[in-house]
N, C-alpha and C positions, 0 to 999 in steps of 0.2 A: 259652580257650587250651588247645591239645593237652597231655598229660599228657606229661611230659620223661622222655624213657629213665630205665633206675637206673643207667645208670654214662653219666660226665658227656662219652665221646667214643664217637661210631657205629664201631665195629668192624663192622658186618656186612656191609663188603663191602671186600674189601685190594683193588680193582683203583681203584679210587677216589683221586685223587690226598691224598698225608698230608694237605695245608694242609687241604683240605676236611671229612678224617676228625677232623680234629684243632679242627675250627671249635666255639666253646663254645657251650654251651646256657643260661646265663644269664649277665647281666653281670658277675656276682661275678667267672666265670671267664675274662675278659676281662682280658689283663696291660697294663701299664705306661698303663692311663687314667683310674688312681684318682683324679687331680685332677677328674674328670669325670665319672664312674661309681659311686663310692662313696657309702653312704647318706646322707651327710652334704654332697655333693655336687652342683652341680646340676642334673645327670641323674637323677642318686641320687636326689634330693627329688623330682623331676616322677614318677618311677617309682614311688615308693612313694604319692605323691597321684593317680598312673592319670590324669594330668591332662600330655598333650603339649602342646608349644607347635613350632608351624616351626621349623627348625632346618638350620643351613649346618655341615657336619662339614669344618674344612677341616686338612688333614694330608699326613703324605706316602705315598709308598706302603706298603703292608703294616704299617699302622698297626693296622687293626681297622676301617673305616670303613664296612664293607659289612655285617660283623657283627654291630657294635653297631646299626644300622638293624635289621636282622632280629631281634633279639632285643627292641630296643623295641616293634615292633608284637606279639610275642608276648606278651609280659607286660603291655600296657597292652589287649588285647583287642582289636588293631584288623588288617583284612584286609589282608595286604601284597604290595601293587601293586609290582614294581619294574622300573626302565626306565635304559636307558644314554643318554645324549644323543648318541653318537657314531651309535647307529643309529638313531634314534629324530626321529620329527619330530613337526607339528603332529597331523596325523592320528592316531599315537600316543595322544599324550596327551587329545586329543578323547574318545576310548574309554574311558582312564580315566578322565573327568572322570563319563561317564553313565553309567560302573557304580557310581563312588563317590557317585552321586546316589543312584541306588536303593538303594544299601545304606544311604545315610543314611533314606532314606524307611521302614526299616524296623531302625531303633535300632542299623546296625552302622556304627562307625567304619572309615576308610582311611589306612595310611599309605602315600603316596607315596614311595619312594626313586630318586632321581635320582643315579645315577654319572657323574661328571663334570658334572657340570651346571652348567659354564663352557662348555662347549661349545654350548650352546646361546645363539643370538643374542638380540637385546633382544626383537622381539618375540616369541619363543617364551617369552622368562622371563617378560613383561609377562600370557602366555596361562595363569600361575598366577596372577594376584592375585586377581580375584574368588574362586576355591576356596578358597586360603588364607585371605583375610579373611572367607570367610560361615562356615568351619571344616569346607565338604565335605569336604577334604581334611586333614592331617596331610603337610606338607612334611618330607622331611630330602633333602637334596642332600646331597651329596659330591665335593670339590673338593681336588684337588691345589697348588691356585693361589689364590694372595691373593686373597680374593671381594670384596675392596673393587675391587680389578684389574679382577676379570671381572661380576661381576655388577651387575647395575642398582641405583641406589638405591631403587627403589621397590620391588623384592623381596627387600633386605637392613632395609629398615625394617619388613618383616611378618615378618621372622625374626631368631633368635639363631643368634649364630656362634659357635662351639666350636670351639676350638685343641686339636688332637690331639698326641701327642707321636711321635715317632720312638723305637722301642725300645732303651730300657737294655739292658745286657749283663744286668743282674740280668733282667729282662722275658724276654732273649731265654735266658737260662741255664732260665728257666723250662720253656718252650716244647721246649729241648731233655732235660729232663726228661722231659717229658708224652710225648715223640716215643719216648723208649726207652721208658717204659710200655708204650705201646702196641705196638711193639715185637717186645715181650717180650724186648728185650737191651739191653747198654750198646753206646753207638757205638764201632768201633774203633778210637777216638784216643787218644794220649795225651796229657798236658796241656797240652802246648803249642798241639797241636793243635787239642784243644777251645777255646782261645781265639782260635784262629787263626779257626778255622771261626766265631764271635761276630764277630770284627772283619770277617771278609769278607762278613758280610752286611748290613753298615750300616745296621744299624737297620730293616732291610726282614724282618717275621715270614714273612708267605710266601716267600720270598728262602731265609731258614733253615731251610723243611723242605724244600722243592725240592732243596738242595743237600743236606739229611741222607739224601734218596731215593737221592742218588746213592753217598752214603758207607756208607751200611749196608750193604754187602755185599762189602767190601772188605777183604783179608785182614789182619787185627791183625798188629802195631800199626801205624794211620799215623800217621808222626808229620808237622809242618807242609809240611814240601818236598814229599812223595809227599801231602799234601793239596791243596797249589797245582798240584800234576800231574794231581789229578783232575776237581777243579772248576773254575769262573770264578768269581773273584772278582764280585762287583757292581759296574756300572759307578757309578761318584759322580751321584749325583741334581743333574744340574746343567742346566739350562735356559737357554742362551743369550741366549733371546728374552723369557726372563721372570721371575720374582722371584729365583729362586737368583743370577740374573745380577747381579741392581740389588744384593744381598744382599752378595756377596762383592766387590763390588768397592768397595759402603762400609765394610764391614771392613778390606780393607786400605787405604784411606782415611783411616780413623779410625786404623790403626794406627800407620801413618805421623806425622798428627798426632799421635799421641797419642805420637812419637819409642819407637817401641818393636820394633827393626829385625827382632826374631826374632818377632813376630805376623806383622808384616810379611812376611816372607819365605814362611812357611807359607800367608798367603791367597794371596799371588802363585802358590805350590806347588799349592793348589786351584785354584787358579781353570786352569792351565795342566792338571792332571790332570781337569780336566770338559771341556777341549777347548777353553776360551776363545779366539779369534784374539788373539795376543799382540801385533796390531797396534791392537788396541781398549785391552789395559792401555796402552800406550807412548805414545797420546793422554791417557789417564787422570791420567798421571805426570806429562807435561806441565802440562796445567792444574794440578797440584796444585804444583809449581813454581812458579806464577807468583800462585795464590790462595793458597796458605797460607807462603809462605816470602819467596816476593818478595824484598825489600832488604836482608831480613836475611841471604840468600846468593846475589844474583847469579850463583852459576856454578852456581844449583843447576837454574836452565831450559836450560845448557847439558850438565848433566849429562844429564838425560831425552829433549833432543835428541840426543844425542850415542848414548844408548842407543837411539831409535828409529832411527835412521841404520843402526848397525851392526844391528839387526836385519834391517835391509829390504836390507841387503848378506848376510849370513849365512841368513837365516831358521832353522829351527828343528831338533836344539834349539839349536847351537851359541848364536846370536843370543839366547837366554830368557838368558842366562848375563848378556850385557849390562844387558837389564831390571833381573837380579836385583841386579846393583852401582846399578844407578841408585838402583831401592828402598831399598837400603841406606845411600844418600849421602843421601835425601831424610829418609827414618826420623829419622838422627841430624844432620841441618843446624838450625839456629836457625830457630825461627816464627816468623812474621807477617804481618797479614793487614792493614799497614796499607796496599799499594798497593790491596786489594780494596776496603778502605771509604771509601781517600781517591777511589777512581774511581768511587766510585758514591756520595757527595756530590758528584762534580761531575758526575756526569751528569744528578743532581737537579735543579744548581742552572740546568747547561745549558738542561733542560727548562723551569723556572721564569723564565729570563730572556728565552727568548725569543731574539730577534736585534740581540742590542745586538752596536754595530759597535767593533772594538779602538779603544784610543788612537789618535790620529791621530800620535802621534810616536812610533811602534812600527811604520809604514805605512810601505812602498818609495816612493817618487816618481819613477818613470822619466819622465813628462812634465812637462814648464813646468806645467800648469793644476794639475794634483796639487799639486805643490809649493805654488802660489799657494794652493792649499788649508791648506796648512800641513801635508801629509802628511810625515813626516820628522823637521820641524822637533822641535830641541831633542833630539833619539834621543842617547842616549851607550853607547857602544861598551864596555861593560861592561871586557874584559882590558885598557882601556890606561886606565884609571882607577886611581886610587891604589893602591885595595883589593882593586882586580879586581871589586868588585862596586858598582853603578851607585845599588841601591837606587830604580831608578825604579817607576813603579807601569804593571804590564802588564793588571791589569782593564780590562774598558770604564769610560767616566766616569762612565756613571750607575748603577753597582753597584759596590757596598761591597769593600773587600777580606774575602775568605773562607780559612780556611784549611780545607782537604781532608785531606790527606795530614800524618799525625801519624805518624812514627817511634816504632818500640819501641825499647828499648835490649836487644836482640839481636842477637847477631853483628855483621854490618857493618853494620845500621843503627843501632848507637850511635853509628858516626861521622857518621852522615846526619844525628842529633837534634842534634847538638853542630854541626854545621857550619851547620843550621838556625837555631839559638839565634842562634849569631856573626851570620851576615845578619840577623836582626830586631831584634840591636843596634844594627848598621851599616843597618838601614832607619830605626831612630825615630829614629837618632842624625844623618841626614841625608846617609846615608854617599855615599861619592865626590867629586871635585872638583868635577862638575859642569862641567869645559873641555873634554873630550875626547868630541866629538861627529861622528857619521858619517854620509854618505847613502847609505850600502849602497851 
């Protein structure tokens, strides 16, 4: 391993962009990934035993994940190969496989680092396994994206995956410390400022010197507003097509159920500030209507209709305005999921029975032969019954009565459970006269 400067960031050349001058030279100096890096740690531990194993770095951007690769191959002694999947193909990696053969032929270790390395298809990921499993190589890929998502299981079973974090403000206060150091001055913010400038860069490390590049020369004091005038904010890390997407729209899912209308209202807030189509939450809302609330508010599937409606009449933003009452009506309506589970024991039991045919006296008979079948016969016309209810049996004959649909006593479906009850009084009890019969 090369001998490390004495001072722990490369000053010798300012044309160099900061993030890069500013990149550490051992993991000590690596901020907000101590759950991972530290000696106690399980990076920490592999490093100090000089013993790698494959490894999936997955995190978001300007986490550390290109650095902490580099630095691993520097202090465990091994030659580091690095390669993007966005450029990079089979050919590529062919090359590195027969350099890291000969180095292995001659006692020197390789770590491969792969950026992005979802981007690469199955079989390119499949064209590491033999390296990885015989040890020519030392895998660490680098992934943006759920690797359970993108990667194969057969290249997630010969590696460990490591959760990176998104930087704390303490992490990123860090960082802007080390950035005046180096410097040689304080940034010209004042306090608001400096927090202003932590929160605009959402947890993205290179994000935060980018933007200090652009602030250091800026005439004191700036305070927040003449900060938002100079930079761009970070756009919110939100992915459409993939996990941030599935992410946030189970948080406000769960927020809803969990009746909590101000979680609520902020993920709907995210998700509209990453660019979501707000015609995708206004389905979302829907179903959540009709799965988790069901009978205990009836008007709450016409609520979320009613807001997709005026969306698709207004669109955007006036129309999010809509969504956002719907969210709020649903957050705080009464739950229950008994139409979910009463519909899917009887799609069980559907499945299970097969095609058994109705009662025959629940059947229309528009002709003589039907009739003569007894199709009809004995039907009672449930409202002109004493009780209004017939108490007849509408299963087929040859299966059992079952009960599906169990009421909560929430909202309006206490009146359902109780109304329930009264019928399977008026069913054992033999309920209705039993004269009042019709042929449809």
């Amino acid at each position: 391993m090369s001998e490390l400067p004495p001072s722990l960031f490369d000053v010798d050349d300012a044309s160099r962009p900061l993030a890069d001058r500013l990149r550490p030279h051992t993991l000590a100096d690596v901020v907000g990934q101590d759950h991972l890096l530290a000696q106690d740690a399980p990076i920490g531990r592999m490093v100090a035993a000089q013993r790698l194993v494959s490894m999936i770095l997955w995190g978001p951007p300007g986490c550390g994940k290109t650095t902490i690769a580099r630095l691993l191959a520097e202090q465990t002694n091994l030659a580091f190969e690095p390669l993007s999947a966005t450029f990079s193909g089979v050919a590529d990696l062919r090359k590195v496989f027969q350099a890291a053969q000969r180095r292995r032929e001659i006692g020197q270790g390789t770590l491969l680092f792969v950026d992005e390395i979802h981007r690469f298809n199955r079989a390119q990921q499949d064209s590491f396994l033999p390296y990885v499993e015989d040890g020519t190589i030392v895998l660490v890929g680098a992934t943006t994206e759920n690797p359970s998502f993108e990667l194969n299981g057969a290249l997630l079973s010969r590696c460990q995956v490591f959760v990176l974090k998104r930087l704390d403000d303490a992490a990123l206060g860090i960082l802007i410390t080390r950035a005046e150091e180096l410097l040689g001055a304080p940034l010209p913010l004042d306090d608001d400022a400096r927090q202003a400038l932590i929160a605009m860069a959402d947890g993205d490390g290179r994000y935060l010197l980018n933007m200090i590049e652009q602030v250091q020369s800026l005439p004191a004091p700036v305070d927040s507003a003449a900060l938002a005038a100079a930079v761009q904010k970070r756009a919110p890390l939100y992915d459409k097509s993939q996990e941030g997407h599935y992410n946030l729209i189970s948080a406000l899912h769960k927020s809803m159920r969990g009746s909590d209308p101000d979680a609520a209202l902020y993920w709907l807030a995210r998700m509209i500030a990453g660019g979501e189509d707000p015609l995708f939450i206004a389905r979302r809302i829907t179903r959540f209507a009709t799965e988790d609330i069901g009978m205990a508010d009836p008007n709450a599937v016409q609520q979320a209709l009613a807001a997709w409606d005026v969306y698709e009449r207004l669109g955007s933003p006036e129309g999010e305005l809509a969504i956002a009452q719907a969210v709020l009506y649903l957050a705080t309506a009464p739950k229950s999921i008994g139409v979910y589970r009463g519909f899917s024991r009887a799609n069980a039991a559907a499945k299970r029975t097969g095609s058994l045919m109705p009662p025959a006296h629940i059947l229309n008979a528009p002709t003589r032969m039907m009739k003569d079948l007894g199709y009809g016969k004995g039907y009672q016309y449930d409202p002109d019954t004493e009780t209004g209810f017939s108490g007849a049996n509408y299963f087929p004959d040859d299966m059992a009565r079952e009960t599906f649909y169990e009421p909560t006593e929430n909202g309006y479906e206490r009146n359902v459970a109780e109304r329930l009850r009264q019928w399977a009084k008026l069913r054992d009890q033999g309920a209705g006269d039993g004269k009042a019969a019709a042929d449809d």
